[in-house]
DRENPA-3360 file (N, C-alpha, C; in nm, 2 decimals, always signed):
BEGIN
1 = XXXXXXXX = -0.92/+1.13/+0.18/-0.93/+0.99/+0.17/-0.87/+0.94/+0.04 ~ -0.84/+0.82/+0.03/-0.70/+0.77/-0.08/-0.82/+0.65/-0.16 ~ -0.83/+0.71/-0.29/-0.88/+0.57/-0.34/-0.83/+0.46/-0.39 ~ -0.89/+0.36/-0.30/-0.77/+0.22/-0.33/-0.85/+0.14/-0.47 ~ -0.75/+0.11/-0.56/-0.83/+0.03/-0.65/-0.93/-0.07/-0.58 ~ -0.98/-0.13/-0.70/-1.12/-0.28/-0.71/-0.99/-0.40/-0.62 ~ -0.92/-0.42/-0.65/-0.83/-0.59/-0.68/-0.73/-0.56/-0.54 ~ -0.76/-0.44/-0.47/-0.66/-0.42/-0.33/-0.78/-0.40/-0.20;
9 = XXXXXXXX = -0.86/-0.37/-0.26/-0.96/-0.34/-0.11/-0.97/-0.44/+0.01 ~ -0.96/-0.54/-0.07/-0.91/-0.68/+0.10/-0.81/-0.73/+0.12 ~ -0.72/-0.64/+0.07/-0.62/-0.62/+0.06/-0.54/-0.52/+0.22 ~ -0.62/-0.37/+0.19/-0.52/-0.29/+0.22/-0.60/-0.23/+0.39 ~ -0.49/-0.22/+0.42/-0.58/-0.21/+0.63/-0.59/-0.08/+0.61 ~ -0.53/+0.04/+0.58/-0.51/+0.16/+0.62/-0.46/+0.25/+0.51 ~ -0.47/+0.38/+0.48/-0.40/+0.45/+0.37/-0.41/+0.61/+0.53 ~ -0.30/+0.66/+0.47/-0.29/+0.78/+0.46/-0.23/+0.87/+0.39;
17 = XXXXXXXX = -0.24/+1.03/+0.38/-0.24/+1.13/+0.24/-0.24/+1.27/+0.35 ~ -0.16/+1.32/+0.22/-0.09/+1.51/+0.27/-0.23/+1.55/+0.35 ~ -0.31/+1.51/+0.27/-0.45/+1.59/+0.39/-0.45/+1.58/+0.51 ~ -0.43/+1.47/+0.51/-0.44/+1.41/+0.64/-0.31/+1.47/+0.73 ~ -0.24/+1.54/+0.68/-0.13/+1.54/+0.78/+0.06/+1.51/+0.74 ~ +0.02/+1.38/+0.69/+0.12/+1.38/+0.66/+0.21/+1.39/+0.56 ~ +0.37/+1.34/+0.50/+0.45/+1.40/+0.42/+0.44/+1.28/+0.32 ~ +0.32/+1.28/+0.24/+0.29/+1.17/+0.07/+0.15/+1.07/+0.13;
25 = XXXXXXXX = +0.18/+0.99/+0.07/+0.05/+0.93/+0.05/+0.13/+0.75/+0.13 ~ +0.07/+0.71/+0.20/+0.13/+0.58/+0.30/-0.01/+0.48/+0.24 ~ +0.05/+0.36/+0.24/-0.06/+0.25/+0.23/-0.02/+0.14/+0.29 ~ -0.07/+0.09/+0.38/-0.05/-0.04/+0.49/-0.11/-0.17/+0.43 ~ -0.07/-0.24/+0.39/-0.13/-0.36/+0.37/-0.17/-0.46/+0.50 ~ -0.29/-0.55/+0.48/-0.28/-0.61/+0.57/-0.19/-0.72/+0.60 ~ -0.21/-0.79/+0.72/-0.10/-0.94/+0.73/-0.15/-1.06/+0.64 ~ -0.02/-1.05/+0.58/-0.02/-1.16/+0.49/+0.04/-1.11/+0.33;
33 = XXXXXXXX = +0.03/-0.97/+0.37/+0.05/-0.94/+0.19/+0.18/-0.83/+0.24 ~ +0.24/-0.81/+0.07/+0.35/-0.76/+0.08/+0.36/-0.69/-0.04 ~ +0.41/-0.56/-0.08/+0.45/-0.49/-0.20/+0.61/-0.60/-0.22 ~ +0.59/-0.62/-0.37/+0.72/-0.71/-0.40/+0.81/-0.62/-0.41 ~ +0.82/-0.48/-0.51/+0.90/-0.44/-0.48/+1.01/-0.35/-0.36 ~ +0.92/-0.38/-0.28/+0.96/-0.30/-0.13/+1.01/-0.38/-0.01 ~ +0.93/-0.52/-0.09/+0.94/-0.63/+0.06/+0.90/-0.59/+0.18 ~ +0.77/-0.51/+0.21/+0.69/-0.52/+0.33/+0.57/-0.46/+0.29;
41 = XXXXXXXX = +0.51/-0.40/+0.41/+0.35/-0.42/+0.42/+0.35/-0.31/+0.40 ~ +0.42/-0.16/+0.41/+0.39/-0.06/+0.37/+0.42/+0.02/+0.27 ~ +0.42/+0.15/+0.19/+0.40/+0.19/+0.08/+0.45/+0.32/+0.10 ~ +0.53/+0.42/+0.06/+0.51/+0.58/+0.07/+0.55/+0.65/-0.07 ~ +0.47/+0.75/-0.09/+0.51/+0.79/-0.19/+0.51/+0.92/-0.21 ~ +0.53/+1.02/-0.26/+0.50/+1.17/-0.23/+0.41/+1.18/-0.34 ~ +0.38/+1.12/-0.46/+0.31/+1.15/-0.56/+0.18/+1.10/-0.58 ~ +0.09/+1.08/-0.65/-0.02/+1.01/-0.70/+0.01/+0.93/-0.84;
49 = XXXXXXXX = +0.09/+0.98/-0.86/+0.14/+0.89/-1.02/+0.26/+0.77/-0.95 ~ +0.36/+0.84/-0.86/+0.42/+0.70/-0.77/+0.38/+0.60/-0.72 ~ +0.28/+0.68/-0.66/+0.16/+0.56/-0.57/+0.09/+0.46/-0.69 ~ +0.06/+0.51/-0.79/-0.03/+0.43/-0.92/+0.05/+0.27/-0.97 ~ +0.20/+0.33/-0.97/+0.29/+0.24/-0.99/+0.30/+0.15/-0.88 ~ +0.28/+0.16/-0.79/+0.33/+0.07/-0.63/+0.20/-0.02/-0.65 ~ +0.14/+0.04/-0.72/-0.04/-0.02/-0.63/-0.09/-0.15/-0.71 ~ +0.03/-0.13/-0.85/-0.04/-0.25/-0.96/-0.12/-0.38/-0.89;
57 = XXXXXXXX = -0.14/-0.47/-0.92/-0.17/-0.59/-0.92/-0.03/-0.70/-0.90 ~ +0.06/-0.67/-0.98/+0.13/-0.75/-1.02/+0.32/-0.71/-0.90 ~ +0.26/-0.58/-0.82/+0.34/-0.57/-0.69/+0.31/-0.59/-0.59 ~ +0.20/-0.69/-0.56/+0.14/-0.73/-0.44/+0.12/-0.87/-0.42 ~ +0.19/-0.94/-0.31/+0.23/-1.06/-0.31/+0.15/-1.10/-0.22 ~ +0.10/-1.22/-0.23/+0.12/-1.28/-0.06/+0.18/-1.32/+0.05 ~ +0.24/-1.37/+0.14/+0.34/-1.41/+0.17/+0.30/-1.46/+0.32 ~ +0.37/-1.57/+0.31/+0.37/-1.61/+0.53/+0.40/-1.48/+0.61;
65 = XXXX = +0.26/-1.52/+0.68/+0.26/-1.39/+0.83/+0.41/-1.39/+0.89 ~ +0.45/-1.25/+0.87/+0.62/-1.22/+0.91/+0.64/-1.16/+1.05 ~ +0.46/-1.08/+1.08/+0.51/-0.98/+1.21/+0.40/-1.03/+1.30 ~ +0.40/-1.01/+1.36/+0.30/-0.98/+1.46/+0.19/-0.87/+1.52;
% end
C-alpha cells in the first residue's frame, strides 16, 4: 500500500504499486482534480522519488468535472 501524503488524502480515489502487481507506482485522483503537469487524473511513475515530485501540493489542481 502507497502512502499518500496529509494535503492529498481527499484528494486521491485509488493508488497502485509493483506489489501489487503492477509496472511503478499509479495514483488516481478523484473527479474534479487534476495533476497540472500531466493534465489528468492519473499519475505513473516507476520510482518513489518520481512519484514524490508528482505528488507536491503545488501539481494538483482543481478543475471542472471533464469525464464521467
Amino acid at each position: 500500500m502507497l502512502k499518500i501524503p496529509r494535503h492529498l488524502k481527499d484528494k486521491v480515489e485509488a493508488t497502485s504499486t509493483p506489489e501489487e502487481g503492477d509496472d511503478g507506482y499509479w495514483v488516481y485522483l478523484k473527479k474534479g482534480w487534476h495533476f497540472k503537469n500531466m493534465e489528468c487524473h492519473t499519475a505513473h511513475e516507476y520510482t518513489l522519488k518520481e512519484l514524490r515530485h508528482v505528488l507536491r501540493k503545488d501539481n494538483i489542481i482543481a478543475v471542472e468535472d471533464d469525464w464521467d
